[in-house]
C-alpha positions as CSV (number, residue, x, y, z in Angstrom):
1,X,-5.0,17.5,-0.4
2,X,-8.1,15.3,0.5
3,X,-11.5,14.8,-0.1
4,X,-14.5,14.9,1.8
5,X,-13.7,11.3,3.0
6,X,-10.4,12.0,3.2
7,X,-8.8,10.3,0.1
8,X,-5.7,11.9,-2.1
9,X,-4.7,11.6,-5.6
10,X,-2.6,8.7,-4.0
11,X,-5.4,6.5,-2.8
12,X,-7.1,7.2,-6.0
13,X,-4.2,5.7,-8.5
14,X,-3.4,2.7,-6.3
15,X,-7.7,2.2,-5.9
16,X,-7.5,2.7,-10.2
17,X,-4.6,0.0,-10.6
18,X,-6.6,-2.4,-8.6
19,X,-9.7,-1.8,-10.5
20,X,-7.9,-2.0,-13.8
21,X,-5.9,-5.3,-12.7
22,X,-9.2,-7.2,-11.3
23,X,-10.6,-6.2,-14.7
24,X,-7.2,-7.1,-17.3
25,X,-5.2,-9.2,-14.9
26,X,-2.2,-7.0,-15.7
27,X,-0.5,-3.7,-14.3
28,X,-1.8,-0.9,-16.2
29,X,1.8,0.7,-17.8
30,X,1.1,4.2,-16.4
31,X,0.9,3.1,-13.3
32,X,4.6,3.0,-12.1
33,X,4.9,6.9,-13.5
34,X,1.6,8.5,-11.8
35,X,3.0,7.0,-8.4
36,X,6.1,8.5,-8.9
37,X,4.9,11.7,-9.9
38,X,2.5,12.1,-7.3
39,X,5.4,11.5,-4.8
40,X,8.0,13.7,-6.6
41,X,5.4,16.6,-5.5
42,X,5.2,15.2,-1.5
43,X,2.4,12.8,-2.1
44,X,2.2,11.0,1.8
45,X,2.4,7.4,1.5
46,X,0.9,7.3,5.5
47,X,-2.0,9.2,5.2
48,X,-5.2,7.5,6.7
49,X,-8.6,8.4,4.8
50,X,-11.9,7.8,6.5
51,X,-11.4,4.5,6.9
52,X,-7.9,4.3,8.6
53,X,-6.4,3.1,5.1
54,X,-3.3,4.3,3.8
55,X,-2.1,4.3,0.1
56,X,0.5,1.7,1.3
57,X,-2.1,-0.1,3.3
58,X,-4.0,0.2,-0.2
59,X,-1.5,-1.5,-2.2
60,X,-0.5,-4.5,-0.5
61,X,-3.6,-5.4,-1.5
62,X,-2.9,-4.6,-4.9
63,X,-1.9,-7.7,-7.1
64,X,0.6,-5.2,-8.6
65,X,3.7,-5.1,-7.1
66,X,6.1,-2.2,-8.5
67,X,3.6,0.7,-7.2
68,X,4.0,-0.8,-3.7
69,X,8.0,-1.0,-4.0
70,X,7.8,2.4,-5.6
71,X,5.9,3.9,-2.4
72,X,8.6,1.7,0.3
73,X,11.9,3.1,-1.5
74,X,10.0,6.6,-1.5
75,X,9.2,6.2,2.4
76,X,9.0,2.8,4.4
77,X,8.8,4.8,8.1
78,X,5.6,3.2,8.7
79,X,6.0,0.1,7.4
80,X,4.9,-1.4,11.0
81,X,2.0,1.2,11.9
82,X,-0.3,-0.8,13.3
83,X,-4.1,-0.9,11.4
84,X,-7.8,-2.4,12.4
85,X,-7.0,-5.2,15.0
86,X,-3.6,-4.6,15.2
87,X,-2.6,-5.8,11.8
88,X,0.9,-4.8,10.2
89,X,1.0,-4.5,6.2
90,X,2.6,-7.9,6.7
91,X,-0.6,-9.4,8.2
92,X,-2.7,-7.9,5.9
93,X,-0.6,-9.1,2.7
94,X,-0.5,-13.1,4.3
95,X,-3.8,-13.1,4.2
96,X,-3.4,-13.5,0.2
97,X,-0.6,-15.6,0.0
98,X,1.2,-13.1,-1.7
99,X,4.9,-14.2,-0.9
100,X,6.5,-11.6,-3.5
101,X,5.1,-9.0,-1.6
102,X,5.8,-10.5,1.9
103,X,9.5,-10.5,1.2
104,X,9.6,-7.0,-0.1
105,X,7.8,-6.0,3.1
106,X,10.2,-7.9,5.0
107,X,13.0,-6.3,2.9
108,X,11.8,-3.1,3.8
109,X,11.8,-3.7,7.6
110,X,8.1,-5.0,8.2
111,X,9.0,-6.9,11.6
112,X,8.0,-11.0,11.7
113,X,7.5,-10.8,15.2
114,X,4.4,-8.5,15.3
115,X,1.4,-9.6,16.7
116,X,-1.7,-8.8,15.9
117,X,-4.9,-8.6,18.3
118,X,-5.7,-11.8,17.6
119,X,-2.4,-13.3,18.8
């Protein structure tokens, strides 16, 4: 189910986790369950809203990691889709030097080989 712009409960916890961790510089604790229990009822982890983002594009951004680990055990298929300019969730995560999160992504199958646009 989505909005007018095309956002779903999904996009709307990981957006709340990021708020709440750029405001307390911690993982909120409910966090971990509302992601779970959004996907226990066939939340889609690959759904674009108006913008082409996806709730996994969403939370590599996210300085939390579990809700983005939660999301790739739940469904990593897309894990190389291809977003503005050709960027990978691997591209997009570099960009913050997150190297936590660039292994998982790796240990979910992002490929290291990918090119973006730019390339």
């Amino acid at each position: 189910m989505q909005n007018v712009h095309d956002i779903t409960p999904l996009h709307l916890v990981v957006d709340t986790i990021q708020v709440y961790y750029e405001f307390s510089e911690k993982c909120p604790a409910y966090s971990s369950d509302h992601i779970a229990l959004l996907l226990k009822y066939n939340a889609d982890v690959n759904i674009e809203n108006n913008q082409g983002n996806t709730p996994l594009s969403d939370a590599v951004e996210c300085k939390c990691v579990e809700p983005l680990a939660i999301m790739l055990k739940h469904n990593s298929t897309s894990i190389n889709k291809k977003y503005y300019e050709g960027e990978i969730l691997l591209h997009i995560v570099a960009r913050y030097q997150r190297t936590d999160v660039i292994q998982l992504l790796i240990d979910y199958g992002a490929d290291i080989d990918v090119k973006d646009k730019t390339a």
